[in-house]
N, C-alpha and C positions, 0 to 999 in steps of 0.2 A: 624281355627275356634275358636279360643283362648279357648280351654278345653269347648266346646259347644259339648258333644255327643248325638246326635240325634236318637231316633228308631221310627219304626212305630207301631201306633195302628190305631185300626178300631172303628170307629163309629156306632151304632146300629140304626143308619137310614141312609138309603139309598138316593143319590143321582141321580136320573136320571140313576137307574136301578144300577151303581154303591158304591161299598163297599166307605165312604169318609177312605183316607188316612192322620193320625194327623201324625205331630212331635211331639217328645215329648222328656225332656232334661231326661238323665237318673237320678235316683233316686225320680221321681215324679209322681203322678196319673192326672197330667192336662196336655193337649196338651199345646204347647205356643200358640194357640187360644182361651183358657180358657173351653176350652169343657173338661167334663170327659171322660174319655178312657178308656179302655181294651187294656194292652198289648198286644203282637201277642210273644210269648215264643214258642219256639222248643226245646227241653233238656233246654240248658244255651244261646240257641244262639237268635237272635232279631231280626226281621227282621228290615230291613233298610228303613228312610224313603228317598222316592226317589222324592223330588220334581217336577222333569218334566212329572208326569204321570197324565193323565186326572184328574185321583180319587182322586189328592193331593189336601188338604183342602186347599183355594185359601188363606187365610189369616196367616194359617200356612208358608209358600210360603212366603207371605209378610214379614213375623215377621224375620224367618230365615235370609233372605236375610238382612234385616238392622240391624239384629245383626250380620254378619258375616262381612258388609261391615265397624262397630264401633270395 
């Protein structure tokens, strides 16, 4: 993923009864879909964002993929 670390945060509206799942590159307050975020922290640990899940923000998804594929 050429040094791309990905975590997940949550979006403070809701999708179709669903939490939206962003990516987000570590060390920054924006999803790579330009939404603001809220971290998801446990102690030190991140949760992960997991693109094949319903809740994953569609363009999130998008972005990831064509940076991973350049």
């Amino acid at each position: 993923m050429n040094g791309l670390r990905v975590r997940c945060s949550l979006e403070t509206v809701r999708r179709n009864s669903l939490i939206v799942q962003h990516a987000v590159v570590r060390g920054t307050s924006k999803a790579l879909c330009g939404e603001a975020i809220r971290l998801i922290m446990i102690d030190d640990w991140h949760v992960p964002f997991v693109p094949t899940l319903a809740s994953a923000c569609e363009e999130c998804v998008r972005v990831l993929a064509s940076r991973m594929r350049s």
